[in-house]
VEXKOL-243102 format. One record per residue (C-alpha): residue number from 1; x negated, y, z; chain; residue in one letter. Coordinates in nm, 3 decimals, padded with zeros to 5 digits. Last residue first. Layout:
<nodes>
NODE | resi | east | north | up | chain | resn
NODE | NUM | X | Y | Z | A | a $
...
</nodes>
This chain:
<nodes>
NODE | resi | east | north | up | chain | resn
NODE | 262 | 04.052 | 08.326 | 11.316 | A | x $
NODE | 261 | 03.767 | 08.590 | 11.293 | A | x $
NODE | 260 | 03.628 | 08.446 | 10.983 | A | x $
NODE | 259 | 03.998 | 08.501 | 10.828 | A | x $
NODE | 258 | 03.934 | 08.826 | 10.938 | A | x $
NODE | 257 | 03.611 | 08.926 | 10.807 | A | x $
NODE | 256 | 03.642 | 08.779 | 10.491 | A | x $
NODE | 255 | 03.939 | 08.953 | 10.403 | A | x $
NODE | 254 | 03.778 | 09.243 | 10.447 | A | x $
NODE | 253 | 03.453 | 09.193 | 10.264 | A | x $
NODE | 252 | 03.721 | 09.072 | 09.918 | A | x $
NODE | 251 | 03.858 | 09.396 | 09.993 | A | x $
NODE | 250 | 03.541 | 09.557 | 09.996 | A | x $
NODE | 249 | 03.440 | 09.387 | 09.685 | A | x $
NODE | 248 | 03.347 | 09.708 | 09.456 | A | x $
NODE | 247 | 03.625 | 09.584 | 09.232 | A | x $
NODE | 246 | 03.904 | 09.537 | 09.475 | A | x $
NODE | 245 | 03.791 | 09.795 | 09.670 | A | x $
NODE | 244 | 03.801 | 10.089 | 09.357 | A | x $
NODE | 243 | 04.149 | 09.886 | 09.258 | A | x $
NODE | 242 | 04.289 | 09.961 | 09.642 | A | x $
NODE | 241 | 04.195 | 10.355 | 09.568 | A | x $
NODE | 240 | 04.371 | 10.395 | 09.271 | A | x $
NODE | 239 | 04.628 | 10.206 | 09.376 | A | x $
NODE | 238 | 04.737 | 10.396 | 09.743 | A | x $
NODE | 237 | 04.719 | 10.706 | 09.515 | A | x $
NODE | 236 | 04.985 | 10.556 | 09.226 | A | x $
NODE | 235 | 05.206 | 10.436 | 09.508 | A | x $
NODE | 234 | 05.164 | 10.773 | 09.759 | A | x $
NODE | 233 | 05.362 | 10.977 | 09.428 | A | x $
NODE | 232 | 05.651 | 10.781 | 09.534 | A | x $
NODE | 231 | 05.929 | 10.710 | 09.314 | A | x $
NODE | 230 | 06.073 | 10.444 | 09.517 | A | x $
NODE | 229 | 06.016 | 10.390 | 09.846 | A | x $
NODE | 228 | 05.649 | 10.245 | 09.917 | A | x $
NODE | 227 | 05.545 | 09.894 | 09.987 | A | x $
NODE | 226 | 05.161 | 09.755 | 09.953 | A | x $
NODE | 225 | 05.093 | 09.432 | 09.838 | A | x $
NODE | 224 | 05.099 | 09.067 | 09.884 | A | x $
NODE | 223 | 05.067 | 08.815 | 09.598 | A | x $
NODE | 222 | 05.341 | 08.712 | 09.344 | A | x $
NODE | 221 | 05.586 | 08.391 | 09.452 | A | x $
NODE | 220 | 05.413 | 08.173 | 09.702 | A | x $
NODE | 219 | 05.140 | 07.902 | 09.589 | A | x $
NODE | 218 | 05.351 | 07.531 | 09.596 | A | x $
NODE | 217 | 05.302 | 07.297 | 09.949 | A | x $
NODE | 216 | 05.048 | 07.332 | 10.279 | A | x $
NODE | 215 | 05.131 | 07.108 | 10.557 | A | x $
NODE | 214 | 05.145 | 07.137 | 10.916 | A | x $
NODE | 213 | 05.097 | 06.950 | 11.247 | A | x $
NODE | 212 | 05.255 | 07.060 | 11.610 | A | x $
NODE | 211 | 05.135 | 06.941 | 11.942 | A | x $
NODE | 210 | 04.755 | 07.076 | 11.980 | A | x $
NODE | 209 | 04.883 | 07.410 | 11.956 | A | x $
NODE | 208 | 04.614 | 07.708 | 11.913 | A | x $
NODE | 207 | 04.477 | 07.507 | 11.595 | A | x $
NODE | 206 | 04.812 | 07.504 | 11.424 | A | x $
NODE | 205 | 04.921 | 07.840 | 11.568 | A | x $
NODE | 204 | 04.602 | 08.008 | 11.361 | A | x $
NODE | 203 | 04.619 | 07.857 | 11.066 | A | x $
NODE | 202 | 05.010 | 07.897 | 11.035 | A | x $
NODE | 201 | 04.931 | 08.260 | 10.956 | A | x $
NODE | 200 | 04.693 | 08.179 | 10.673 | A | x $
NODE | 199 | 04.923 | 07.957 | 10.499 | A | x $
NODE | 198 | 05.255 | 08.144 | 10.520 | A | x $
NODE | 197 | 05.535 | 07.990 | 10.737 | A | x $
NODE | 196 | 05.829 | 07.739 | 10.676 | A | x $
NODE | 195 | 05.945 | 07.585 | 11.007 | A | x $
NODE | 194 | 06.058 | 07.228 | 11.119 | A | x $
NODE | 193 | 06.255 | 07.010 | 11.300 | A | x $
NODE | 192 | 06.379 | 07.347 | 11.493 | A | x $
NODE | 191 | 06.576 | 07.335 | 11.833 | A | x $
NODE | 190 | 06.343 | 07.068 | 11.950 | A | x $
NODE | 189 | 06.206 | 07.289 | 12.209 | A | x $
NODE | 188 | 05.855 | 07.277 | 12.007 | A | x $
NODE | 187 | 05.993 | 07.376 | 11.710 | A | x $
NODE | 186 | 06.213 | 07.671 | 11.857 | A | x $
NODE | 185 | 05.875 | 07.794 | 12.031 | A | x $
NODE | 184 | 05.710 | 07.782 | 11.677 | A | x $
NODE | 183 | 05.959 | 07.941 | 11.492 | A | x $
NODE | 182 | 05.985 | 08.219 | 11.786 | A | x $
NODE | 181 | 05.647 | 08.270 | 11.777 | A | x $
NODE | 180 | 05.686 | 08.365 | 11.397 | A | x $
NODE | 179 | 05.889 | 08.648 | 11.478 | A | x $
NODE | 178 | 06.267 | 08.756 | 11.320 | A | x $
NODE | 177 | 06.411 | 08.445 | 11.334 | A | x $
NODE | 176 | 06.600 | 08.235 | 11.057 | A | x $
NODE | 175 | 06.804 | 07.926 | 11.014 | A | x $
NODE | 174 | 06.793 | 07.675 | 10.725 | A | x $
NODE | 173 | 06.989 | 07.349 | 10.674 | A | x $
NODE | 172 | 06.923 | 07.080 | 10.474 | A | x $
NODE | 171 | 06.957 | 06.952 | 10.156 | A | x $
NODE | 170 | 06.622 | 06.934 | 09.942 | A | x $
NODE | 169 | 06.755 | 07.095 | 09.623 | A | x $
NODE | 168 | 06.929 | 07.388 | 09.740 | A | x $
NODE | 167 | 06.726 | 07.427 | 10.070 | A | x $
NODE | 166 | 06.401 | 07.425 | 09.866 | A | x $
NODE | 165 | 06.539 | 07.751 | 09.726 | A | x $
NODE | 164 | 06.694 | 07.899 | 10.056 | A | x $
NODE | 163 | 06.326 | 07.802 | 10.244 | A | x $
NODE | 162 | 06.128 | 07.961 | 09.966 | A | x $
NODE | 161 | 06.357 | 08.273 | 10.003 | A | x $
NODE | 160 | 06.292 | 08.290 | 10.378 | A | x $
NODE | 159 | 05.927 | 08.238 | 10.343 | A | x $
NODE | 158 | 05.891 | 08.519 | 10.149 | A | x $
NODE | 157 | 06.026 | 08.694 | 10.465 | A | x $
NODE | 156 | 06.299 | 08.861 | 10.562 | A | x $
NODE | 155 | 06.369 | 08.716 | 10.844 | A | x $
NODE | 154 | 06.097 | 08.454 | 10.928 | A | x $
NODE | 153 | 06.173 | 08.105 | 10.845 | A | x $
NODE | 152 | 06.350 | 07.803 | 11.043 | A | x $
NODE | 151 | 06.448 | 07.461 | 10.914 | A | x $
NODE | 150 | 06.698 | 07.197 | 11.067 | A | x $
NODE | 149 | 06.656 | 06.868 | 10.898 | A | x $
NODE | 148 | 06.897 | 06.630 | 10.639 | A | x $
NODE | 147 | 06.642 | 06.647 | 10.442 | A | x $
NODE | 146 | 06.326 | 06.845 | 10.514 | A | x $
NODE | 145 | 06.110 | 06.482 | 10.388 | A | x $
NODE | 144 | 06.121 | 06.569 | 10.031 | A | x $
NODE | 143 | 05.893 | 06.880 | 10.139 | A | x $
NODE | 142 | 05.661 | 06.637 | 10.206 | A | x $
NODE | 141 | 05.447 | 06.427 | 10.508 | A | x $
NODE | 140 | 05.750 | 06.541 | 10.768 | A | x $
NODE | 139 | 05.722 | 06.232 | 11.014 | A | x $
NODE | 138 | 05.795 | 06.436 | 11.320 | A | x $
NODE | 137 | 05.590 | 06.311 | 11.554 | A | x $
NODE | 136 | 05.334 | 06.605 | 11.482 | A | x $
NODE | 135 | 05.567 | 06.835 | 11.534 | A | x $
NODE | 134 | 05.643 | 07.059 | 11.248 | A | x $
NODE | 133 | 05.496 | 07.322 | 10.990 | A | x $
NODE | 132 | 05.569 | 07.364 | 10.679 | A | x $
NODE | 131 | 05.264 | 07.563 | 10.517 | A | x $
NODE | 130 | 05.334 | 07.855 | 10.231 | A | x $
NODE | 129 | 05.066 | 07.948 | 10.005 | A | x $
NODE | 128 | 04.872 | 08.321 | 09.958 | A | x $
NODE | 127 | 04.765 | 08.583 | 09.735 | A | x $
NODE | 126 | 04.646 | 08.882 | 09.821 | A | x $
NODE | 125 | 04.554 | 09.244 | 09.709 | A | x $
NODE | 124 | 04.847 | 09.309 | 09.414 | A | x $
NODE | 123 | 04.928 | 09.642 | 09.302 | A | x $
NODE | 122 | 05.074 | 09.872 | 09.420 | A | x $
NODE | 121 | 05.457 | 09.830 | 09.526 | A | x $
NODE | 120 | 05.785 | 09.993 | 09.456 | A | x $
NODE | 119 | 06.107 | 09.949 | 09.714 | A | x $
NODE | 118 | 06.489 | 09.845 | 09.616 | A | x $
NODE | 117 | 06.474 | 09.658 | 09.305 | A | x $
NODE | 116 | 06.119 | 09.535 | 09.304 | A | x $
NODE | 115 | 06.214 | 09.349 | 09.659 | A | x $
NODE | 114 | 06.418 | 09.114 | 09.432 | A | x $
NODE | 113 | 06.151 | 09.030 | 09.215 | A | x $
NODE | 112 | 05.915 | 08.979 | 09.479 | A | x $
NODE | 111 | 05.594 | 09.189 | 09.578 | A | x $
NODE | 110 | 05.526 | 09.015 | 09.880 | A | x $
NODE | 109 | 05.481 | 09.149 | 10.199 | A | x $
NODE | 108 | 05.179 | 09.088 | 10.418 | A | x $
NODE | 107 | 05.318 | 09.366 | 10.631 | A | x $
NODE | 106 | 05.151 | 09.694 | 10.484 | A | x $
NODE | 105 | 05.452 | 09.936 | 10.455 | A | x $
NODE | 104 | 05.471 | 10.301 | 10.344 | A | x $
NODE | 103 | 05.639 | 10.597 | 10.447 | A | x $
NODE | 102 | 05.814 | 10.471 | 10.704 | A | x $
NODE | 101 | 06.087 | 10.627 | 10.861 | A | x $
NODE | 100 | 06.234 | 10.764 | 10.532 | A | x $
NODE | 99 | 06.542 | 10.580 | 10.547 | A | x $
NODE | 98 | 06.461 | 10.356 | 10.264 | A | x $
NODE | 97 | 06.072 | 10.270 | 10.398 | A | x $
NODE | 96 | 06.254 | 10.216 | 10.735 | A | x $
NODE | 95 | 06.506 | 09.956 | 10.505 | A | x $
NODE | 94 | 06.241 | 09.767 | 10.354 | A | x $
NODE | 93 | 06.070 | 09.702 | 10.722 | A | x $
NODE | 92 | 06.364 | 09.626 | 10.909 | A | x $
NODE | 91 | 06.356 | 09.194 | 10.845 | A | x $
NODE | 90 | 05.997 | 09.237 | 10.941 | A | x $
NODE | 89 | 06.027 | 09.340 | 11.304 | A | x $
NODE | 88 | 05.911 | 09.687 | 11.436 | A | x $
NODE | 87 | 05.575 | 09.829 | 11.491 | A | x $
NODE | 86 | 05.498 | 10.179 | 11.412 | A | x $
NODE | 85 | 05.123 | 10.264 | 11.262 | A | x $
NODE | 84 | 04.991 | 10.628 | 11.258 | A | x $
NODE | 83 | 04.734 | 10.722 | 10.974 | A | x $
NODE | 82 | 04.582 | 11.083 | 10.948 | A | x $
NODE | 81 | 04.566 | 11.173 | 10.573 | A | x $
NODE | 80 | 04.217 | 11.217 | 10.349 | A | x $
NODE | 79 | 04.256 | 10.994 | 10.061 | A | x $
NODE | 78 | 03.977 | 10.815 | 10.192 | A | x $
NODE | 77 | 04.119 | 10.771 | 10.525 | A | x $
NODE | 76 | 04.413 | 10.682 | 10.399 | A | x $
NODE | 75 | 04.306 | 10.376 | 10.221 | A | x $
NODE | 74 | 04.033 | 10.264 | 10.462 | A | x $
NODE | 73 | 04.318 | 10.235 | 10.774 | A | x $
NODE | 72 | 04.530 | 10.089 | 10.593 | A | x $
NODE | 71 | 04.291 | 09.816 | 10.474 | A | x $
NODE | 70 | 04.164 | 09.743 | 10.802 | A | x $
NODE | 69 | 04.522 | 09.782 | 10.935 | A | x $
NODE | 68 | 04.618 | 09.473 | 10.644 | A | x $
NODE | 67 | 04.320 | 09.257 | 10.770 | A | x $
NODE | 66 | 04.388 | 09.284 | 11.153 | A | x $
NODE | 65 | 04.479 | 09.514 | 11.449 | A | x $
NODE | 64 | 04.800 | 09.616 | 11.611 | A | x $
NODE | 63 | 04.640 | 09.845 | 11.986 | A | x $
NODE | 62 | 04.715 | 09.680 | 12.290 | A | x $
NODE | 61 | 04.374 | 09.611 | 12.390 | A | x $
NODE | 60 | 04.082 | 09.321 | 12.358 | A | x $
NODE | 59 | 04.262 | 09.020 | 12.547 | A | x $
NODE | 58 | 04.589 | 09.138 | 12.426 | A | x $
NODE | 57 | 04.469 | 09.047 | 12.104 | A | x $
NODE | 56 | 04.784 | 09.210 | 11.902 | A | x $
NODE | 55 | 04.872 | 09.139 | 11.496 | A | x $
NODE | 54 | 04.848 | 09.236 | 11.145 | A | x $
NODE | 53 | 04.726 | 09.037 | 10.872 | A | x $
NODE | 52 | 04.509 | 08.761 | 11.104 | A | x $
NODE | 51 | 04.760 | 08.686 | 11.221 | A | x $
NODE | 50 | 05.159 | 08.794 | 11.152 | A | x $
NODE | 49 | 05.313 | 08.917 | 11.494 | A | x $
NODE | 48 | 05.247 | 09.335 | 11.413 | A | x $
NODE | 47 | 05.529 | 09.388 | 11.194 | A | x $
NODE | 46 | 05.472 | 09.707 | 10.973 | A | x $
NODE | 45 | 05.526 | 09.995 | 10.926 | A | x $
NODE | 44 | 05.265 | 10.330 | 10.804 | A | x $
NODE | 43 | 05.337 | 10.646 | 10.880 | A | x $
NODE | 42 | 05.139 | 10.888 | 10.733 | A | x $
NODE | 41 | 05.025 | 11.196 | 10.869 | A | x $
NODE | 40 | 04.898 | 11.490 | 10.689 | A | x $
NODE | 39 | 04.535 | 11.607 | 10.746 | A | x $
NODE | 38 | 04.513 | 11.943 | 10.973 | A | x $
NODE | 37 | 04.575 | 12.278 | 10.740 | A | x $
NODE | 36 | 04.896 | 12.316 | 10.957 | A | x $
NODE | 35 | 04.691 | 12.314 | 11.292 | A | x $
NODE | 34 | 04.465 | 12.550 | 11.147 | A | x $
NODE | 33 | 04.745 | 12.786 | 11.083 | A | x $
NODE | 32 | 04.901 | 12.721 | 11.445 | A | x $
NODE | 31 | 04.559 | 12.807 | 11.602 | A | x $
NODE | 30 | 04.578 | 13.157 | 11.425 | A | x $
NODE | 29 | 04.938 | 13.229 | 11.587 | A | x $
NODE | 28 | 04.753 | 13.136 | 11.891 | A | x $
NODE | 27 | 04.437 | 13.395 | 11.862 | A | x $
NODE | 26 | 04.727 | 13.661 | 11.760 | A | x $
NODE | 25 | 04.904 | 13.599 | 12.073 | A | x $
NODE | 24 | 04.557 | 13.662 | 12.279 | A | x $
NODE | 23 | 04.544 | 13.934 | 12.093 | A | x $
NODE | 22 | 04.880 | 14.082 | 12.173 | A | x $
NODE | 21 | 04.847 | 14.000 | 12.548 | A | x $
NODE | 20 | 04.491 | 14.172 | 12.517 | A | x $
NODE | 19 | 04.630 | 14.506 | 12.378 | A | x $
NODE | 18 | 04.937 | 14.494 | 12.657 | A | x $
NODE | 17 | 04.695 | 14.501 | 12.938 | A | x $
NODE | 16 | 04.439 | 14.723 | 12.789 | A | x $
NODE | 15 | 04.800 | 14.940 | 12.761 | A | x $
NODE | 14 | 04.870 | 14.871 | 13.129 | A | x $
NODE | 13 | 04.525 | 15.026 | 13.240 | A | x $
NODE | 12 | 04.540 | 15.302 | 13.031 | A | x $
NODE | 11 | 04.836 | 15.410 | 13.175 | A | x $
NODE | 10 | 04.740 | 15.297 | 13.561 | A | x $
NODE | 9 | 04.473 | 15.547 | 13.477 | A | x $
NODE | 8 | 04.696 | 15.847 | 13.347 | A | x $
NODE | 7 | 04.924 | 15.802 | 13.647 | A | x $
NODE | 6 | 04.652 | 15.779 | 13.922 | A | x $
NODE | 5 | 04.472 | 16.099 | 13.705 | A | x $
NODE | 4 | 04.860 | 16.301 | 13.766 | A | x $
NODE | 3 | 04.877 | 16.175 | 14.110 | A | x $
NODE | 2 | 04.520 | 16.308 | 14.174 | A | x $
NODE | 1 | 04.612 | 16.656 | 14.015 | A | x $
</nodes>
C-alpha cells in the first residue's frame, strides 16, 4: 500500500511539474506578443564626419550627434518608431537606401536633380553655400583662381558636382575623398591646393586650423532634405511632420542650437 501512495505522490508531483513548465512557456509565448507590439525600428544612415549636421565629440561620448540626429530623432519619435543610426561614408548612402539597408537617410544631402532619379526626398529643411577652402598662402581670392590647381570634394557630395561644373570652365583638376578630414589633411600636406566644402561644415575646420583660409562662392543647388527609396509611404510621414516644425519654428530652434554650438 505505501509503494502504491509513493507512486501516486511522485504522480502528482511530476504533473505540478509538467503544469508549471507549460505555464511558464505560455508566460514567454506572451512576452513574444508584446515584444511584436514594441515600436518599429527605423534605420536611419548617414555619415557621421559633417559638423554640426552629424558628427562625433569624442570628448562627450561616442555616440553621432548634431542638427540632422536632432531632427531624426524628433521625427520618429513623434511618429512613434524606435530610431537606430548606422554610420558609413557618404558616397554609400544612396545605394543602402537602394538595398534596403537604410530606410531613410539624413546626411545633409541635397535634393539634386540627379539624386531625384534614384531616391525621393521630403521636402526641403536647409539651405546652404559652398566655401573653397585652401592654405592661407595659397593666393586663391576666387574661384577664377582654381586654375591650373588640384581640387578635392567629398564623394558623393554636392560638392562633388559643383567641383565637376566649375572644373569645366575653370580648368583644373578635381579628385575626391570620402571624409572631409581627409580634404583638409590632403590640403595641408600639399597634396590638395584646395578643397570644395559646404559653408557650415568648413566653419568649424577653419577656426580649428589656424593654417588654412576659406571662401564662400554661389548658394548650392536645392536645400538639404530627407532621403527615402522610392515609393515610400515613410516620405509623405517624415513631411507631414517636418512642415508642423518648420512652421511652429522648431526647426528653425534646432538649427540654432547647433550652429551656436560650433
Amino acid at each position: 500500500m505505501k509503494k502504491i501512495i509513493s507512486i501516486l505522490l511522485m504522480s502528482v508531483l511530476i504533473i505540478g511539474i509538467l503544469a508549471a513548465c507549460g505555464g511558464a512557456g505560455d508566460q514567454s509565448a506572451g512576452e513574444g506578443d508584446n515584444k511584436d507590439s514594441d515600436a518599429k525600428v527605423l534605420k536611419m544612415a548617414t555619415s557621421g564626419d559633417y559638423a554640426p549636421f552629424e558628427y562625433i565629440d569624442t570628448a562627450k561620448g561616442d555616440q553621432i550627434i548634431g542638427l540632422d540626429i536632432d531632427i531624426a530623432k524628433a521625427i520618429t519619435e513623434r511618429l512613434g518608431y524606435e530610431l537606430e543610426i548606422q554610420d558609413m561614408d557618404f558616397g554609400g548612402l544612396i545605394s543602402a537606401l537602394q538595398s534596403g539597408q537604410a530606410d531613410f537617410v539624413m546626411a545633409a544631402m541635397s535634393a539634386t536633380d540627379e539624386r531625384k532619379k534614384s531616391v525621393d526626398f521630403s521636402d526641403t529643411y536647409y539651405t546652404s553655400k559652398h566655401v573653397i577652402v585652401s592654405k592661407k598662402d595659397s593666393g586663391i581670392k576666387s574661384s577664377e583662381d582654381l586654375k591650373g590647381k588640384k581640387v578635392g570634394a567629398q564623394l558623393g557630395s554636392i560638392q562633388e558636382e559643383k567641383a565637376k561644373e566649375l572644373a569645366e570652365t575653370t580648368d583644373f583638376t578635381y579628385e575626391s575623398r570620402n571624409r572631409i578630414p581627409e580634404l583638409i589633411q590632403e590640403i595641408l600636406a600639399g597634396r590638395l591646393d584646395a578643397a570644395i566644402i559646404e559653408d557650415t561644415v568648413a566653419k568649424g575646420y577653419l577656426e580649428e586650423t589656424k593654417d588654412i583660409a576659406g571662401i564662400t562662392i554661389e548658394d548650392a543647388d536645392g536645400g538639404y532634405a530627407i532621403a527615402f527609396p522610392k515609393d515610400s509611404e515613410l516620405t509623405e510621414e517624415f513631411n507631414a511632420e517636418l512642415k508642423k516644425m518648420i512652421e511652429n519654428g522648431e526647426i528653425e530652434q534646432i538649427i540654432k542650437k547647433w550652429f551656436d554650438a560650433e
